[in-house]
N, C-alpha and C positions, 0 to 999 in steps of 0.2 A: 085194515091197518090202524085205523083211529077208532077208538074207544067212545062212547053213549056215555057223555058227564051226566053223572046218576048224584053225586054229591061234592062239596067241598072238600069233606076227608079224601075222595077221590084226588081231586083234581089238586090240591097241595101238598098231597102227605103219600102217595103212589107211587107207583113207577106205571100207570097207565098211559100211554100217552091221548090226550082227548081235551085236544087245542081248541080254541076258542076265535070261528069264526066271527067278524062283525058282520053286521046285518047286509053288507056287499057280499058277503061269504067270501071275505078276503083278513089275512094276518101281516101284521108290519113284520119287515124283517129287517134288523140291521146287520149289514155284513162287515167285517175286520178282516185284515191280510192277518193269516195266522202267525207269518215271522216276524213283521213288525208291531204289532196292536193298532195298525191306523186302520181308523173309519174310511171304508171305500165308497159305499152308500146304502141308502135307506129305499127299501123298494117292499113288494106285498105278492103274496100270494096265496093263489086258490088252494081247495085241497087238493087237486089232479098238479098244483104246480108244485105244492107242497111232498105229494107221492112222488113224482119224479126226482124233485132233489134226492130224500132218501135211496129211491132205489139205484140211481145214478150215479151217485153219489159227485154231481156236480149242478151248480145253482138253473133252476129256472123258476122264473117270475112271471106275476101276473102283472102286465101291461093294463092301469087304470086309463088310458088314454087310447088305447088301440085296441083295445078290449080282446087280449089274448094272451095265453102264455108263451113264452119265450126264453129260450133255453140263450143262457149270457155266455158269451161271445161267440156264440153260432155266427156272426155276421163279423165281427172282426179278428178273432182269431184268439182272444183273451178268455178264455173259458175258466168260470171259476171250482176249480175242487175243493171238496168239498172237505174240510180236516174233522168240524166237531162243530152241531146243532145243539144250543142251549135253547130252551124252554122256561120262562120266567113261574115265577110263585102260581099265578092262576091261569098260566096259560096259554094267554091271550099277544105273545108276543115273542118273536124268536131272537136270535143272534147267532148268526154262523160264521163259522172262520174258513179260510178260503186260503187254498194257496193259488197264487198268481202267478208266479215265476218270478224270479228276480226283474225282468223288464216288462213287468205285465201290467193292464190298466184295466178301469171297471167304469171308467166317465165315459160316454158318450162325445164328450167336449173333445176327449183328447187325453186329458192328467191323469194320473196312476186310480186318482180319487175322486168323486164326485163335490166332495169338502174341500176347494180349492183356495179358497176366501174363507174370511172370517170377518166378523164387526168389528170393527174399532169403537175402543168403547169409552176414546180415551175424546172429549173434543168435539161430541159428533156433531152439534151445532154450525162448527166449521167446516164438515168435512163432508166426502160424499158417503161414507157408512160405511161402504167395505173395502178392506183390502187384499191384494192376494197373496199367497201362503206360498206359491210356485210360481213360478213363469216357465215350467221345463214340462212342456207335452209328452209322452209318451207316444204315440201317433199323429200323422194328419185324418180329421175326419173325413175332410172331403177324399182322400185319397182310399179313405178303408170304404166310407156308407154310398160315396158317389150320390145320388140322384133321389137318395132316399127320404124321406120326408123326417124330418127333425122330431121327435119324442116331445119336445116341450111346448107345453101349451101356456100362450099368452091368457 
């Protein structure tokens, strides 16, 4: 499915596809709700996670922390399809658009989005640095993951 990057000319100027692993043998992905343009989150995958998305044509990722792939929302119900896989100038980074459903989420927290916060950038000396962008969950986690061990590592 993925192409032998033989050159430059290939890899910019082609219609080959022959992505550029980092030396994890993993690609950042950023993903967008295709109806709206918001950032849902930034996640990576292998090429066997990167195969399945195409052939699926819905998201799964490679888990840096549990060291597996992971087909997104197998476990709560929020499954991302898959609308349209961009490929940057060299390669080496994706961006897929995703439909989620009108009540659909992609946090693990709970929110539509993993970008829930943002810096204030206005003061920070006074402040505690972030602030949130929502207060409005899309699910409870404990109610969807139950007992399951939390993705984020301190």
């Amino acid at each position: 499915m993925f192409k032998h990057r033989k050159s430059i000319e290939q890899v910019e100027e082609s219609i080959e596809l022959a992505p550029k692993f980092d030396e994890n043998g993993l690609i950042v992905v950023t993903t967008i709700d295709s109806a709206t343009n918001e950032i849902l989150m930034v996640g990576y995958m292998n090429q066997e996670a990167l195969q399945k998305t195409i052939e699926t044509k819905e998201a799964h990722y490679y888990s840096r922390s549990r060291k597996v792939i992971w087909h997104k929302g197998a476990s709560s119900g929020y499954v991302q399809k898959i609308d349209e896989i961009l490929i940057d100038d060299d390669q080496d980074a994706l961006c897929i658009k995703v439909n989620i459903g009108e009540n659909g989420a992609s946090c693990h927290v709970g929110y539509k989005s993993c970008f829930y916060r943002k810096i204030d950038l206005e003061d920070t000396a006074n402040k505690p640095g972030l602030e949130f962008t929502t207060d409005k969950k899309v699910f409870d986690p404990n109610e969807v993951y139950g007992d399951a061990p939390n993705p984020t590592k301190l």
